[in-house]
Backbone as JSON, one array per atom type, in Angstrom:
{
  "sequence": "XXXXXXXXXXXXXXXXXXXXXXXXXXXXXXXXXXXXXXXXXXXXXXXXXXXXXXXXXXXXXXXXXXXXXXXXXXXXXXXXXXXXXXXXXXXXXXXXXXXXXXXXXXX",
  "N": [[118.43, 78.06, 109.5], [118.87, 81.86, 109.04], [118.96, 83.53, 106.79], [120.62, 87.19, 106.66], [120.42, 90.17, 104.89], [122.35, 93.35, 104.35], [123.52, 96.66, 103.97], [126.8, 97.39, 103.08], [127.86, 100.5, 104.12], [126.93, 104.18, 104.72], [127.26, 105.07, 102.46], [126.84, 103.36, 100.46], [124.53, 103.11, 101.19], [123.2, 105.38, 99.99], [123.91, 105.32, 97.68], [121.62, 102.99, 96.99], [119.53, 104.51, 97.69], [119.51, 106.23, 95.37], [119.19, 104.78, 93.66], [115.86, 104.21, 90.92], [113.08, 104.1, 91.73], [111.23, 101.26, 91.23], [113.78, 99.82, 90.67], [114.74, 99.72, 93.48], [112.54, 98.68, 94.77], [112.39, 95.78, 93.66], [114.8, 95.09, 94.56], [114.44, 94.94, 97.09], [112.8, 93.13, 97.2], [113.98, 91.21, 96.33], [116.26, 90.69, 98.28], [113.9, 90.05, 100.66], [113.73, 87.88, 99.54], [115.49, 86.17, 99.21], [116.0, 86.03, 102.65], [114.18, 84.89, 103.4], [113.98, 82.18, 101.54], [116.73, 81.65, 102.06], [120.19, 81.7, 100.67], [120.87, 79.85, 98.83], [119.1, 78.93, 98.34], [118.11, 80.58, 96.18], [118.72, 81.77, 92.89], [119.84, 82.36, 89.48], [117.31, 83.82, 87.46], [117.81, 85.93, 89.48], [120.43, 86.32, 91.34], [123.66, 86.1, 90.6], [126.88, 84.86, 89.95], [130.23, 86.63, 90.23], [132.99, 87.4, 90.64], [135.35, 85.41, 91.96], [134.86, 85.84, 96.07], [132.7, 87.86, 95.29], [129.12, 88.98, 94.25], [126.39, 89.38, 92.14], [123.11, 90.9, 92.69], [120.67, 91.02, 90.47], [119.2, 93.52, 88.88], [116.11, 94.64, 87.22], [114.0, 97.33, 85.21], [111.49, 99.08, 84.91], [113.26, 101.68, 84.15], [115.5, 100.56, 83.7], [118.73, 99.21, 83.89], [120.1, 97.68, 86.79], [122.72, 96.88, 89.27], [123.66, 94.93, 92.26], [126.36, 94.68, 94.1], [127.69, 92.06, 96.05], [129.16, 90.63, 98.87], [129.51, 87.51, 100.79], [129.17, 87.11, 104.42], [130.87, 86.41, 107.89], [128.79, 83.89, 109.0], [125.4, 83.86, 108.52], [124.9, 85.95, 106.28], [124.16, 88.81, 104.07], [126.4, 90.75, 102.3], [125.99, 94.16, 101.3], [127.97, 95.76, 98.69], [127.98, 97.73, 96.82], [125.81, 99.64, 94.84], [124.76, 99.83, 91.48], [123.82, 101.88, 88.36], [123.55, 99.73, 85.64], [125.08, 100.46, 82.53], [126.58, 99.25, 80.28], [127.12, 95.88, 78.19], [128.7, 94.07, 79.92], [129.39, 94.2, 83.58], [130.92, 96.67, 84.29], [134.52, 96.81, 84.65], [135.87, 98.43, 86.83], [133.58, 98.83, 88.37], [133.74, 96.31, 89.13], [136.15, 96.28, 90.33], [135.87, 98.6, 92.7], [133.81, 97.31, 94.54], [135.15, 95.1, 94.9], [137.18, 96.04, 96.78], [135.63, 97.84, 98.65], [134.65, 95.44, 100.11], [136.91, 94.04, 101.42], [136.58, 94.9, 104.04], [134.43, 93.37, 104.77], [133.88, 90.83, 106.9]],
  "CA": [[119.36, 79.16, 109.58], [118.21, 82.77, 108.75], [119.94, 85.06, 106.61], [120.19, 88.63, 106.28], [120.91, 91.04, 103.75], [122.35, 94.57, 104.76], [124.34, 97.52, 103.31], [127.91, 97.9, 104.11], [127.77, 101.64, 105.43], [126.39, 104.91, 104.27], [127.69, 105.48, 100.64], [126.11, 102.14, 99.76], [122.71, 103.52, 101.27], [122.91, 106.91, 99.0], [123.4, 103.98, 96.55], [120.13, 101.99, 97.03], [118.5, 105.64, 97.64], [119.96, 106.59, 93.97], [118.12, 104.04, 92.71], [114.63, 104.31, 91.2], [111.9, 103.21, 92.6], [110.97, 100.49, 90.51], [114.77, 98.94, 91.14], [114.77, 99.61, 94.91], [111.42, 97.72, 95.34], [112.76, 94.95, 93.51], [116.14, 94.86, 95.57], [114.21, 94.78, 98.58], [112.21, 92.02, 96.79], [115.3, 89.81, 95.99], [116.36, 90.71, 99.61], [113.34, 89.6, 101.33], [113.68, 86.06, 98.97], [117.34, 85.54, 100.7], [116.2, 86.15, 104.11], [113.57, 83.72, 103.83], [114.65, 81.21, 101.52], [118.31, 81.41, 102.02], [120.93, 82.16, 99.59], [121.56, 78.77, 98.52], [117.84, 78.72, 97.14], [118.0, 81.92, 95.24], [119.86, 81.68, 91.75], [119.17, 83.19, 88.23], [117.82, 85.64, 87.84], [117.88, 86.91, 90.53], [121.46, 85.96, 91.57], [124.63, 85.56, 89.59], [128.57, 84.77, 90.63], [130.59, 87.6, 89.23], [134.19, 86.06, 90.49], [136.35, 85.06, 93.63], [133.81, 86.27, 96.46], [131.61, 88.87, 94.25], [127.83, 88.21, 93.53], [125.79, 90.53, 91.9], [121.85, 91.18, 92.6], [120.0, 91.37, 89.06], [117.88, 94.22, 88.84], [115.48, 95.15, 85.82], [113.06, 97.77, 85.37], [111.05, 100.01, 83.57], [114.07, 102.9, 83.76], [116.96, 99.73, 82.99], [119.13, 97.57, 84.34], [121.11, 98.08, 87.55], [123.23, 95.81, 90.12], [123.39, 95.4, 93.69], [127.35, 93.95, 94.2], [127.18, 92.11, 97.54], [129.8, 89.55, 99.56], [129.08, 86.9, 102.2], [129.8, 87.35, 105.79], [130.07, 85.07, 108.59], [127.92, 83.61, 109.65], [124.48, 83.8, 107.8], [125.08, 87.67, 106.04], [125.15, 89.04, 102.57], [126.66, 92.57, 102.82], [125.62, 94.71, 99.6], [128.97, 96.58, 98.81], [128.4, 98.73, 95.76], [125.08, 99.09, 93.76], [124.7, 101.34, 90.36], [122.57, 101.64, 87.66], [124.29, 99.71, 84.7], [124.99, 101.18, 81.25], [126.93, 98.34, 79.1], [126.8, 95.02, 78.35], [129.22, 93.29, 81.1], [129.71, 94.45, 84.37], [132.35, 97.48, 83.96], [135.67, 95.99, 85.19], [136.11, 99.56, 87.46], [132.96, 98.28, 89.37], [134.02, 95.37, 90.38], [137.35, 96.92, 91.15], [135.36, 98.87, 93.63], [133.4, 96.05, 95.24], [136.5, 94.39, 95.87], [138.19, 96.68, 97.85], [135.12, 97.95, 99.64], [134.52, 94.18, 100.4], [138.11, 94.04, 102.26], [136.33, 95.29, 104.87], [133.72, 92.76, 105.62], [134.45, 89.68, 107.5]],
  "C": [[118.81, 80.32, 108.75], [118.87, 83.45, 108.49], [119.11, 86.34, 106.77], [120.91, 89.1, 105.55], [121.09, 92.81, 104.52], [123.82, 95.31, 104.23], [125.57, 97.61, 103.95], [127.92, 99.33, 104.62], [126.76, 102.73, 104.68], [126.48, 105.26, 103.14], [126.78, 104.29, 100.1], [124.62, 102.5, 99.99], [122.44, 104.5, 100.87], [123.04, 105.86, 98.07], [122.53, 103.34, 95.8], [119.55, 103.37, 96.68], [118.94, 106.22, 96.17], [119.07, 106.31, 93.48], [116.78, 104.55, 92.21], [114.12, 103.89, 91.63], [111.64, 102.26, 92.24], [112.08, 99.57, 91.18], [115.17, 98.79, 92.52], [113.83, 98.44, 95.33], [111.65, 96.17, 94.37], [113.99, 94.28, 93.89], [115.89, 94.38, 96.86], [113.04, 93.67, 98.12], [113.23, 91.13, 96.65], [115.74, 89.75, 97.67], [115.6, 89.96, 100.47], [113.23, 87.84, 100.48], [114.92, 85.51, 99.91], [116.78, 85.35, 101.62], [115.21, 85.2, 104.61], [113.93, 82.52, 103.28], [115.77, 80.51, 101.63], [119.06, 81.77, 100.75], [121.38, 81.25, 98.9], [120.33, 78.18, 97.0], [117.47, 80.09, 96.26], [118.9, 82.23, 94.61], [119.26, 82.23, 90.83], [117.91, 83.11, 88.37], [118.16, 86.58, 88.23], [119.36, 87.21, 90.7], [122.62, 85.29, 90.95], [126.32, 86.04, 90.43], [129.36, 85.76, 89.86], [132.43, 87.18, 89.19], [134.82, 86.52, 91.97], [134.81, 85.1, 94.66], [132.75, 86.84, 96.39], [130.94, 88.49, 93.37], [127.11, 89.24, 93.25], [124.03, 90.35, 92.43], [121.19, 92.16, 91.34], [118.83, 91.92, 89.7], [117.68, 94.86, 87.74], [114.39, 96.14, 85.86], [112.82, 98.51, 84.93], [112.26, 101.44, 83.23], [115.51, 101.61, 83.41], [117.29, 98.67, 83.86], [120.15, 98.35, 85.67], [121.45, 96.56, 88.73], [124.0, 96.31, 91.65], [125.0, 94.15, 93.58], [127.35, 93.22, 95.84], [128.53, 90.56, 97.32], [129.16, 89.06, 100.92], [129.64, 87.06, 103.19], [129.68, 86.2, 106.77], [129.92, 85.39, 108.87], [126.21, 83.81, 108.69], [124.42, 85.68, 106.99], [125.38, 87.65, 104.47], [125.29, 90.72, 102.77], [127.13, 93.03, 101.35], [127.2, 95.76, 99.85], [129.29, 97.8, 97.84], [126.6, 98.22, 94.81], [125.07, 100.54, 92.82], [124.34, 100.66, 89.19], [123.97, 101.33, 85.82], [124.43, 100.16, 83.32], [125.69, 100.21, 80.25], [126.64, 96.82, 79.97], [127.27, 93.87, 79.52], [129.05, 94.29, 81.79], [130.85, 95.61, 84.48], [133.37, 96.92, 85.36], [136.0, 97.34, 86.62], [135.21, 99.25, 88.46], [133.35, 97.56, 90.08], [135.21, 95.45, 91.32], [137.31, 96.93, 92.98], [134.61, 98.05, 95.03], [134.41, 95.68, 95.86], [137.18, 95.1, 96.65], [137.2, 97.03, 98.68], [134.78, 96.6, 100.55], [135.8, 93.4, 101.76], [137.64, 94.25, 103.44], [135.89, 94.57, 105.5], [134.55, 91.48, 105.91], [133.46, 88.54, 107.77]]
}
């Protein structure tokens, strides 16, 4: 079975394109690990449970730290719902807010 990884709509892809370069090409490096090994075989670092349905994608890099928020879909799907370049030590609670409600969406 063959996942895929893909943005929920256009705000999420000014998102990714936010990003630097450095953390894009390592997003689309954690990405292409999912889609071949599955999401079942791709866990820390890379991949961490944040809570209920909401998983983050750990990204590090020479300008910091940023996270790619993403829920599963059926059928083989992870649909990125919010990524931004983080500034404290947890997760700001306002993020995941966000996630979760854009997340309502997927199915």
């Amino acid at each position: 079975m063959r996942w895929t990884v893909q943005t929920l709509n256009e705000t999420v892809d000014a998102e990714v394109e936010a990003l630097p370069e450095d953390m894009r090409a390592r997003l689309a490096r954690v990405a292409t690990l999912i889609e071949e090994k599955g999401l079942a075989r791709v866990g820390e670092p890379h991949v961490k449970h944040l809570q209920g349905r909401l998983w983050e994608i750990r990204l590090k890099g020479r300008s910091g730290i940023s996270r790619a928020l993403y829920v599963t879909a059926v059928g083989t799907r992870v649909v990125i719902v919010r990524v931004f370049v983080k500034k404290t030590e947890k997760t700001p609670r306002r993020e995941i807010e966000l996630a979760l409600s854009r997340a309502k969406s997927v199915r």
